[in-house]
VMD Tcl script that draws the C-alpha trace (Angstrom):
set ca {
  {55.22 120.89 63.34}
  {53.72 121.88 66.39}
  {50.61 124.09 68.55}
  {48.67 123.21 70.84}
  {46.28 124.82 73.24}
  {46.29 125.00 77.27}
  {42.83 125.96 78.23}
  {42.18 127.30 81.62}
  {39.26 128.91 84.03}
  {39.11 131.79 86.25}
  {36.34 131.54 88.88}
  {36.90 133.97 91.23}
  {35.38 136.53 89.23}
  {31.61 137.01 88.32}
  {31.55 134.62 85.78}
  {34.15 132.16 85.33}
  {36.34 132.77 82.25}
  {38.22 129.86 80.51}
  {41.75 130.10 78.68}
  {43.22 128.12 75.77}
  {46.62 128.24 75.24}
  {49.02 127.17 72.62}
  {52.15 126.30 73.46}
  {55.68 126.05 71.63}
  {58.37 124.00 72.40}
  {61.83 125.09 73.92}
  {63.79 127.05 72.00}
  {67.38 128.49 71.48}
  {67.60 131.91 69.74}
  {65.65 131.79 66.64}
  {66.25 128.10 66.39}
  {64.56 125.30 67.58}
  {66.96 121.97 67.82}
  {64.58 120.00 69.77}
  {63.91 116.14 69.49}
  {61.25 115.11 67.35}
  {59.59 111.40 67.52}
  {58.35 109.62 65.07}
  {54.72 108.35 65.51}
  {53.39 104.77 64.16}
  {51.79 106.86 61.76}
  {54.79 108.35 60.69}
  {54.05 111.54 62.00}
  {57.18 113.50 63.16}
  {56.01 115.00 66.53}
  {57.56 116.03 69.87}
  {58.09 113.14 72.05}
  {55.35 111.93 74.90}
  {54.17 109.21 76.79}
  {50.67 110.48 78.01}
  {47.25 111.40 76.63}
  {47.32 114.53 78.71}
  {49.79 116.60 80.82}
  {49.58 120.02 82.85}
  {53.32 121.20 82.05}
  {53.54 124.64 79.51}
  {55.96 123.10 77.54}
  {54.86 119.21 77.77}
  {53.69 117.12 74.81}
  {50.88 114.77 74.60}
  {49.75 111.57 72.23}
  {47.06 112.54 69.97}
  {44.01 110.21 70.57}
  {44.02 108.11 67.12}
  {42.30 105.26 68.70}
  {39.10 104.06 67.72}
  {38.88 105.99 64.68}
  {39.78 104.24 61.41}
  {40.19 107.47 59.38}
  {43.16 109.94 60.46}
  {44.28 113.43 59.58}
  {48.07 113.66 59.45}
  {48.29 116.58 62.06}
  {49.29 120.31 61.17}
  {50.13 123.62 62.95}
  {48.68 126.74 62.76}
  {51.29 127.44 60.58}
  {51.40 124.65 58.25}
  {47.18 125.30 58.98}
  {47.57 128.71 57.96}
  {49.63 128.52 54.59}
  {47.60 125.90 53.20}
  {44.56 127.93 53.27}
  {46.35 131.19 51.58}
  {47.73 128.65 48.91}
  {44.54 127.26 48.13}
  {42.61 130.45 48.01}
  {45.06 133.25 47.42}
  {43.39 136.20 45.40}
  {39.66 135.40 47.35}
  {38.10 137.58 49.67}
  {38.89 136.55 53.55}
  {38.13 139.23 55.69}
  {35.84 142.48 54.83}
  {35.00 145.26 57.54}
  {32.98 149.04 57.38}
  {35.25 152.16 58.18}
  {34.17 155.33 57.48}
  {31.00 154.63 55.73}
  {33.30 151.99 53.13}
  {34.13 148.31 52.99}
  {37.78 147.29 53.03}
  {38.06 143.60 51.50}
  {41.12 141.94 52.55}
  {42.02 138.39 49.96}
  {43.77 135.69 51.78}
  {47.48 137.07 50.41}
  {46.97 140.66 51.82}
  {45.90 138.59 55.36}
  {48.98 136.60 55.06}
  {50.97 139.30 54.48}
  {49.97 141.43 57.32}
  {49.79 138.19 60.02}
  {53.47 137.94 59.06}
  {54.20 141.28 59.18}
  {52.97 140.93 62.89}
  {54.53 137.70 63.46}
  {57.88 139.61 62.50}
  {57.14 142.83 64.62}
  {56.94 140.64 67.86}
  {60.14 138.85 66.86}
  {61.45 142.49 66.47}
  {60.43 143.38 70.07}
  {62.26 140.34 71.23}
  {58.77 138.35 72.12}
  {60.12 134.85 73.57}
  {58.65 131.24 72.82}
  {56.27 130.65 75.94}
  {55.45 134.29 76.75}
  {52.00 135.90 75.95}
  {50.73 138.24 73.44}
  {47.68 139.98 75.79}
  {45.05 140.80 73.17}
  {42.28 143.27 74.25}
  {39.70 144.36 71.94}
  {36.32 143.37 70.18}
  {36.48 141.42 66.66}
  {37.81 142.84 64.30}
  {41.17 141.83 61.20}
  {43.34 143.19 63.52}
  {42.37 140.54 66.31}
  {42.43 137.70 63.71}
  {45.77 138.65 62.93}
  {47.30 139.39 65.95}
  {46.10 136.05 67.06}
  {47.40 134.20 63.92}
  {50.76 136.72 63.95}
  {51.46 135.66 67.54}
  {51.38 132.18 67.21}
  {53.35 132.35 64.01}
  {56.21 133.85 66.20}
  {56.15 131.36 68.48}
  {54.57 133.35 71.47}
  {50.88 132.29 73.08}
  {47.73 133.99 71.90}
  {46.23 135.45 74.76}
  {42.59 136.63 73.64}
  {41.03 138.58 76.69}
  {36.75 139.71 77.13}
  {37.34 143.09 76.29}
  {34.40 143.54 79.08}
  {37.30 142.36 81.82}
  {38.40 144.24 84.87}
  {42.11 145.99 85.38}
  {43.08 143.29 87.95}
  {41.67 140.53 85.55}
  {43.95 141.26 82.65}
  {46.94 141.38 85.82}
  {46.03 138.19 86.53}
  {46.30 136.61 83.13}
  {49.45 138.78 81.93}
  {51.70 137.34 84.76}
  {50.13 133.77 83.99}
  {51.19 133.99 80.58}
  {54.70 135.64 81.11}
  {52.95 138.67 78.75}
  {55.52 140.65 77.28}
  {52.98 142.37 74.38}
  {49.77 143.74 74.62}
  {47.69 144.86 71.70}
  {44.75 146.98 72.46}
  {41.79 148.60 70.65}
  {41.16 151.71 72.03}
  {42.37 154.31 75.30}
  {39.43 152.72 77.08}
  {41.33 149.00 77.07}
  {44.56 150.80 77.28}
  {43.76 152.71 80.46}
  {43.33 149.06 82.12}
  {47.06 147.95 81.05}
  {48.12 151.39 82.41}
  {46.56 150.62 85.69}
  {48.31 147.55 86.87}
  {51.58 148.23 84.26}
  {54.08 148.92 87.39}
  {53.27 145.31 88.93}
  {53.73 143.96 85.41}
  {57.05 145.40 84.49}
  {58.24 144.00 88.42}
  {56.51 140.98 88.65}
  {59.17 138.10 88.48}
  {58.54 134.48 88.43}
  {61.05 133.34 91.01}
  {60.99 129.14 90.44}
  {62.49 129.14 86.69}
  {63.81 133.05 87.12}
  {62.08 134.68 84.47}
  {61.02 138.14 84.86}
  {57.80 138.89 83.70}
  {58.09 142.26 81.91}
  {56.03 143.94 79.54}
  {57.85 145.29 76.72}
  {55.27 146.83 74.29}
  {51.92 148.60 73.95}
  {50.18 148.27 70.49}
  {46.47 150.16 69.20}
  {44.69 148.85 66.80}
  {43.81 152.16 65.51}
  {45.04 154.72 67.59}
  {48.08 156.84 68.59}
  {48.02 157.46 72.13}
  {51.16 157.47 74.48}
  {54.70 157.33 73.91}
  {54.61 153.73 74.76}
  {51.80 152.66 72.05}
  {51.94 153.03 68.27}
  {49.45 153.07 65.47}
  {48.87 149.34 64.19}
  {50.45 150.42 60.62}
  {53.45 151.49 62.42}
  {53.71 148.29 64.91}
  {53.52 146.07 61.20}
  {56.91 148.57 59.75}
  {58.56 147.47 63.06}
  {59.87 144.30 61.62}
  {60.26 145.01 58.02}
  {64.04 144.36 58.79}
  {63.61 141.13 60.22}
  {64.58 138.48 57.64}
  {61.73 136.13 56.47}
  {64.33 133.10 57.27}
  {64.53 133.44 60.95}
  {60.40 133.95 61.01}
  {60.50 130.46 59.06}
  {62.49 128.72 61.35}
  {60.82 129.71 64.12}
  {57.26 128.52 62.29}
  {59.10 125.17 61.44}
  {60.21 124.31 64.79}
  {56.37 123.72 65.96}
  {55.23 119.81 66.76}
  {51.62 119.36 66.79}
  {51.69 117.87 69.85}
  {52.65 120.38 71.56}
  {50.74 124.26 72.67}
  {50.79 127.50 71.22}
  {48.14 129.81 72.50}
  {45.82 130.93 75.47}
  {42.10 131.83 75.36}
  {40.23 133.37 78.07}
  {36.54 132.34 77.41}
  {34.28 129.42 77.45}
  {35.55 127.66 74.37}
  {38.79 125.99 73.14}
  {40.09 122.68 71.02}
  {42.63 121.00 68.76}
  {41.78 123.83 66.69}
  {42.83 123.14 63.12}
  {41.97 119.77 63.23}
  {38.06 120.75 64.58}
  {38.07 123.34 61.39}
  {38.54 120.41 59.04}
  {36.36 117.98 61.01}
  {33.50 120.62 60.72}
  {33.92 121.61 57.40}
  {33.95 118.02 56.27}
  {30.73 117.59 58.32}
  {28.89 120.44 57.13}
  {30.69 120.09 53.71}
  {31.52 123.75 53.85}
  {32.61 125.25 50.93}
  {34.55 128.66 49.72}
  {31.10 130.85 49.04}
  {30.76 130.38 52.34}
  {29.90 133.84 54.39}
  {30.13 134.73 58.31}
  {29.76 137.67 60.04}
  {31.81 137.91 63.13}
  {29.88 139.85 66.42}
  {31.24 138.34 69.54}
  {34.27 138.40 72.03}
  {36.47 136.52 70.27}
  {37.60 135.07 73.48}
  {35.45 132.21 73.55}
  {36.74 129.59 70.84}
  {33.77 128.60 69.70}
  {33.09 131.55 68.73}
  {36.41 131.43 66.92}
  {35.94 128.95 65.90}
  {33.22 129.71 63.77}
  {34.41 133.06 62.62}
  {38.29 132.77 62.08}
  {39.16 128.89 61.45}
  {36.17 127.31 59.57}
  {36.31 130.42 56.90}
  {39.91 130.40 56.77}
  {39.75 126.29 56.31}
  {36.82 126.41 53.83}
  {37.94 129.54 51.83}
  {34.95 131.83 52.87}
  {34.59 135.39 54.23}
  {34.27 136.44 57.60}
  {32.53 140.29 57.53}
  {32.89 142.32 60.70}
  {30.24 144.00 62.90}
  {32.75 146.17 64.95}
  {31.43 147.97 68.44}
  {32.78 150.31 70.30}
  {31.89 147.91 73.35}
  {29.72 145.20 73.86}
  {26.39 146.80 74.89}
  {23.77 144.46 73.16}
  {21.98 148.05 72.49}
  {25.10 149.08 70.69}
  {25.85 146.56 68.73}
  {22.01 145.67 67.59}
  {21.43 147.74 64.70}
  {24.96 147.28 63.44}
  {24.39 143.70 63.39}
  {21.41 144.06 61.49}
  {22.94 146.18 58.58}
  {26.10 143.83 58.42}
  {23.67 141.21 57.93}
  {21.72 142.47 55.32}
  {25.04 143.54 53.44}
  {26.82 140.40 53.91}
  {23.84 137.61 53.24}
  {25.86 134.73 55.72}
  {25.66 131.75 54.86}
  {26.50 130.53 58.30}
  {25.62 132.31 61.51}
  {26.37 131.52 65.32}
  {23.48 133.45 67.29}
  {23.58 133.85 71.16}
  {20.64 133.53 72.81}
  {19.89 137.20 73.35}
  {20.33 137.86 69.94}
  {17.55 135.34 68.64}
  {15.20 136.39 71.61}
  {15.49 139.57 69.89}
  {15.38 138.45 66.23}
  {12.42 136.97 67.47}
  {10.42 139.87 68.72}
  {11.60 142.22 66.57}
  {10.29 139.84 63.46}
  {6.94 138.59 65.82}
  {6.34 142.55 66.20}
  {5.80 143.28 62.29}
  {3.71 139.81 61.74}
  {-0.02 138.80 62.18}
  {-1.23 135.49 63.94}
  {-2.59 133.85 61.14}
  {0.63 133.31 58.74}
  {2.66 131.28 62.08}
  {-0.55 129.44 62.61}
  {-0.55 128.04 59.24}
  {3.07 127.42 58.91}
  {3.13 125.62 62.67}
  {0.75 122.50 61.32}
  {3.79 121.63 59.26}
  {6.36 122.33 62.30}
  {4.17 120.24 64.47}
  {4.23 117.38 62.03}
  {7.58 117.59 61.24}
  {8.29 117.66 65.44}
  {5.89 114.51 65.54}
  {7.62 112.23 61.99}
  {4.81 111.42 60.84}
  {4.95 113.36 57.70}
  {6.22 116.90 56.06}
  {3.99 119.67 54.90}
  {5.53 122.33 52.81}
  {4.63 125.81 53.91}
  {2.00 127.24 52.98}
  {3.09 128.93 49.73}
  {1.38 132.15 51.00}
  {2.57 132.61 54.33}
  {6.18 131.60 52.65}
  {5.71 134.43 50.11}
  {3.85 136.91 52.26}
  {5.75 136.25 55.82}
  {8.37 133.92 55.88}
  {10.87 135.00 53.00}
  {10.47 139.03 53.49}
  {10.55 137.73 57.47}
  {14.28 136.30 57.13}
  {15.21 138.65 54.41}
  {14.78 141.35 56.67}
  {16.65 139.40 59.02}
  {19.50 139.13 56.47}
  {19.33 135.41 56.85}
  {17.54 134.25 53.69}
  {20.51 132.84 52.21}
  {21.74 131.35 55.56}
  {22.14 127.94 55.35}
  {23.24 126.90 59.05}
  {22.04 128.88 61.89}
  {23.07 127.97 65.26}
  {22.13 128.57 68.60}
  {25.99 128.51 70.77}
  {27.77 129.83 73.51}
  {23.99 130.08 75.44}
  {21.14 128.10 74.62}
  {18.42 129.25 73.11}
  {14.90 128.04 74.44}
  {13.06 125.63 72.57}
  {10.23 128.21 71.84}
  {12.52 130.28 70.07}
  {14.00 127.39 67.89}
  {10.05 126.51 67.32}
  {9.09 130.20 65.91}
  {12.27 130.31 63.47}
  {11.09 126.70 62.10}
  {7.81 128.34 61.52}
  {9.51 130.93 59.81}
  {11.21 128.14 57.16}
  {14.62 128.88 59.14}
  {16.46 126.25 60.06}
  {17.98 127.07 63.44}
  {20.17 124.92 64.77}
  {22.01 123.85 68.02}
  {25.80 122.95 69.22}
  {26.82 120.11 71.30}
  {30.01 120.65 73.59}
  {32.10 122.58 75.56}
  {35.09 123.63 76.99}
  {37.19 120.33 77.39}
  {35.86 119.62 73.70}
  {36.66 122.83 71.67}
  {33.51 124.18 72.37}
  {32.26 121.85 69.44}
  {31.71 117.68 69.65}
  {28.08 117.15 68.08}
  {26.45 119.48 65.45}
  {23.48 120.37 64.02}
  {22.88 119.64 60.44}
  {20.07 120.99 58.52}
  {19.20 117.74 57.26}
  {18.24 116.52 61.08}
  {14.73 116.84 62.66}
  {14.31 119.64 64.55}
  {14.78 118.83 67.96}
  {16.96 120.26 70.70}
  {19.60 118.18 70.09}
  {22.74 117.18 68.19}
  {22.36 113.33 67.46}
  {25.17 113.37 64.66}
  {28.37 113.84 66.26}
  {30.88 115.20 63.98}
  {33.19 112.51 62.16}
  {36.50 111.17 64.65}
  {34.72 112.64 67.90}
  {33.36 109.50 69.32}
  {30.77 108.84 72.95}
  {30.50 105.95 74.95}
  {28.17 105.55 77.89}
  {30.14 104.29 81.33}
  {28.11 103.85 84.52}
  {25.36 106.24 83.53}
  {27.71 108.71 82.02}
  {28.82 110.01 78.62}
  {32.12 109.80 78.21}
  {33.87 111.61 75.07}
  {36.91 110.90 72.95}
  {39.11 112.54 70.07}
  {41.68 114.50 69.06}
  {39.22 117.70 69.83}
  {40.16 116.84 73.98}
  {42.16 118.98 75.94}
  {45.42 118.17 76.90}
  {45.08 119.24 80.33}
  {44.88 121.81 83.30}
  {48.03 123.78 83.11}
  {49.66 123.10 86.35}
  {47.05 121.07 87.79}
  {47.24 117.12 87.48}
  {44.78 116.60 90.54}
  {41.59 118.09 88.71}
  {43.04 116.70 84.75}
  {42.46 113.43 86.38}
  {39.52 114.21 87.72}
  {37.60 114.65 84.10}
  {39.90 112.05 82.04}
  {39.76 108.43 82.83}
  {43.03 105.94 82.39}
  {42.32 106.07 78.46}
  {41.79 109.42 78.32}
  {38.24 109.36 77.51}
  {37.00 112.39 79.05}
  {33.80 112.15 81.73}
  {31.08 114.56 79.93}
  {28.64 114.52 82.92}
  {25.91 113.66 80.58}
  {23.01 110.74 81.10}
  {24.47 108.40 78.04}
  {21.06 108.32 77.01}
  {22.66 108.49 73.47}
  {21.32 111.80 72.62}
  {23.54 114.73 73.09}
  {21.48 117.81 74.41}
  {23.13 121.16 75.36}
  {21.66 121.63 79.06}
  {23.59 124.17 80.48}
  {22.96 127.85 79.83}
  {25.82 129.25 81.28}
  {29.08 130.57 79.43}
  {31.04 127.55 80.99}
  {30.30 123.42 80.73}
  {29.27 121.74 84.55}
  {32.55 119.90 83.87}
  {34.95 122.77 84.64}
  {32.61 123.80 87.30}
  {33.22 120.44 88.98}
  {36.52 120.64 88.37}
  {37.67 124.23 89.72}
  {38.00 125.14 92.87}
  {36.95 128.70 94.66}
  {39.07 130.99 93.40}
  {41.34 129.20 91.68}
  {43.08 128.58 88.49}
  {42.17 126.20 85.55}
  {43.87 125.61 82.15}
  {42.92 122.53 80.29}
  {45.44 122.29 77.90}
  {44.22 120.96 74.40}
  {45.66 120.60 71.04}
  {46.29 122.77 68.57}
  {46.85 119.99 65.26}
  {45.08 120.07 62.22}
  {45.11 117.72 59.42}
  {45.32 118.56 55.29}
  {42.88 120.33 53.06}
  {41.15 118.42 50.48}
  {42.16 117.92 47.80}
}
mol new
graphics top color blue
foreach p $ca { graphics top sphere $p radius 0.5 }
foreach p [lrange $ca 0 end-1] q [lrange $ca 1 end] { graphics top cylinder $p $q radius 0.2 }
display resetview
């Protein structure tokens, strides 16, 4: 079955935004007949006879090479059923309304991502044309994401910080014909530019480009939007057959969804990869903060929990001022206890003063002998069981990150002075190697490793080689391409389709650049122009 992801960068705009999008192959109606090859693996996928291509509906081969252990590749469908299988009745997704926690198990999520997938069938949402999504995280985002990929349309996950003419711009690049917004605020943006939506026509394959619903989360608005209980009733009607065949007709080779951020990957296959590496496990906890627009950040919150079994808890904003969303964050941590947390680097600056503020000298000068020789290898102190008792424990407990296991510094880097203080502190805070080309993820930090800025352990099947002075990366975690633009894919992939990381080869992986986007895609885009690195959207099995 098939997904896979087109990933592509905006740069005329103050910071350069990245898509991923997963594509579907053609279809007829509600049923696919396409061709379907059969790999030396025995894998039934969509035929192709490159590593990468910049066509919507083109197919790649998965990079198997040079790894002796291989997933058999999934969809997000296949992905997605697995998981609710496995796990059923347990807690997946759990978010404050109204002063109360709604807990949603994996069958209620299935339930409603189908219910979504069969609404957008209902509205007459076509294979290849976008679902705009426009809102902070929340189990509405997850499932609208899930739902529109399930139908066969591409995901289009949009920073709900993003300008009027931005959200133009990616709607008629993804043939949008659904939006689904959070609140009037995002709304009145759609409403702005709607009239050059609804005319906008793509005159070399004839399609008109027409938008033909507005969704709320929450809220009843304007004739042309409905409540998001509502939008789910749409398609009650719809038979669960022709939402099946749709699902079947995927090839894993193939793409089925667009991000806008600075993350993206063969997403289901990643999720397994990093739960293997981490050996993640179903008590696992998250608690989901940021734009869900950058796939690591996905990542991280939607398809590790849902691969693992864990929980994803939500720290919903009315908009992402870091003032706003501070002491929300704190009280969903202290609730929720995560076991895994991905911190931006304003967020542990300001973990970090707002724990330094409450603590004396003495207790971090005790505790940093043992950092220091722990830094140096030459032996391990224990903390001082004092300063651990007195400072340290309360410290992270306050935090709500005393049962957090793995800690990780993303999407910006965190200096090395910050790392230092939350080793003092007996937290383990750890870094991500990777970026866009690489699904935001290709070496991570374990807690077992030394505490240095830096991810020597890559994560199993995503292998580095050193050409002429550079790093060069491999597996099936590479993008598939820029979406309509062979001149710059070639430019980052050699004739193997190893792709040029820009790095020393030095054989340590450091994450150097503090910006929301890798130097690779800088390189690679233009002024003003228009990348999407394609990448796959293929998983592999749960364990057993």
């Amino acid at each position: 079955m098939r997904s896979l992801t087109c990933y592509r960068a905006f740069s005329g705009y103050p910071a350069l935004v990245l898509a991923v999008m997963t594509l579907f192959p053609v279809w007829s109606n509600s049923l696919f007949l396409g061709k379907c090859s059969v790999s030396d693996d025995g894998w039934c996928l969509a035929p192709a006879e490159k590593l990468w291509t910049v066509r919507r509906d083109g197919a790649v081969k998965l990079r198997t090479r040079h790894v002796s252990e291989q997933r058999p590749p999934l969809t997000v469908p296949q992905f997605f059923s697995q998981s609710v299988r496995r796990w059923d009745q347990r807690r997946a997704l759990c978010v404050k309304r109204a002063d109360k926690w709604t807990k949603i198990t994996y069958a209620e999520y299935e339930c409603q991502t189908r219910s979504v997938a069969r609404s957008l069938l209902k509205l007459g949402l076509q294979r290849f044309h976008g679902v705009l999504i426009l809102g902070c995280t929340s189990p509405e985002w997850f499932m609208a994401e899930i739902g529109s990929i399930l139908a066969g349309g591409l995901a289009v996950g949009v920073d709900p910080s993003c300008s009027a003419s931005f959200c133009q711009e990616v709607a008629i690049r993804s043939k949008a014909q659904v939006v689904i917004v959070q609140d009037p605020g995002q709304l009145e943006k759609i409403l702005q530019v709607i009239g050059k939506l609804q005319t906008s026509c793509d005159q070399p394959n004839g399609m008109c480009i027409m938008l033909k619903f507005l969704c709320f989360f929450f809220v009843f608005f304007l004739v042309s939007s409905i409540q998001w209980d509502a939008f789910l009733a749409l398609g009650t009607d719809l038979d669960d057959v022709c939402l099946n065949e749709v699902m079947e007709s995927q090839k894993a080779n193939q793409c089925c969804a667009v991000m806008y951020a600075a993350g993206h990957d063969n997403i289901t296959w990643m999720a397994h990869a990093v739960c293997d590496h981490l050996n993640l496990g179903p008590n696992e906890v998250v608690v989901s903060y940021q734009p869900l627009n950058d796939l690591t950040v996905q990542l991280m919150d939607l398809w590790l929990p849902l691969c693992c079994g864990g929980t994803t808890y939500f720290a919903e904003s009315n908009g992402p001022e870091v003032s706003a969303l501070w002491s929300l964050l704190i009280s969903v941590l202290r609730h929720s206890r995560p076991t895994i947390f991905l911190g931006c680097r304003t967020f542990w600056e300001k973990f970090q003063l707002s724990v330094a503020d409450g603590l004396a000298v003495w207790p971090l000068m005790v505790t940093a002998s043992s950092y220091r020789d722990y830094m140096d290898r030459f032996y391990q102190l224990p903390l001082n069981f004092l300063s651990k008792l007195l400072v340290s424990n309360p410290a992270r407990a306050a935090l709500g990150l005393n049962h957090c296991a793995f800690c990780y510094s993303g999407t910006s880097v965190a200096p090395s002075e910050t790392m230092e203080f939350f080793w003092k502190l007996g937290l383990k805070m750890l870094r991500l190697y990777g970026f866009n080309e690489t699904c935001g993820v290709h070496g991570i930090g374990h807690p077992n490793d030394d505490p240095i800025p830096s991810c020597e352990q890559t994560v199993s099947g995503c292998l580095s080689r050193r050409a002429f002075s550079t790093k060069c990366l491999w597996g099936r975690h590479i993008f598939m391409g820029y979406l309509d633009m062979e001149e710059e894919t070639q430019s980052v992939l050699d004739k193997d389709g190893w792709l040029y990381a820009g790095e020393d080869g030095n054989g340590v992986l450091f994450l150097r650049c503090s910006s929301a986007f890798p130097p690779v895609t800088v390189s690679a885009s233009p002024p003003a122009s228009l990348l999407l690195p394609m990448l796959l959207l293929e998983g592999s099995p749960s364990p057993d």
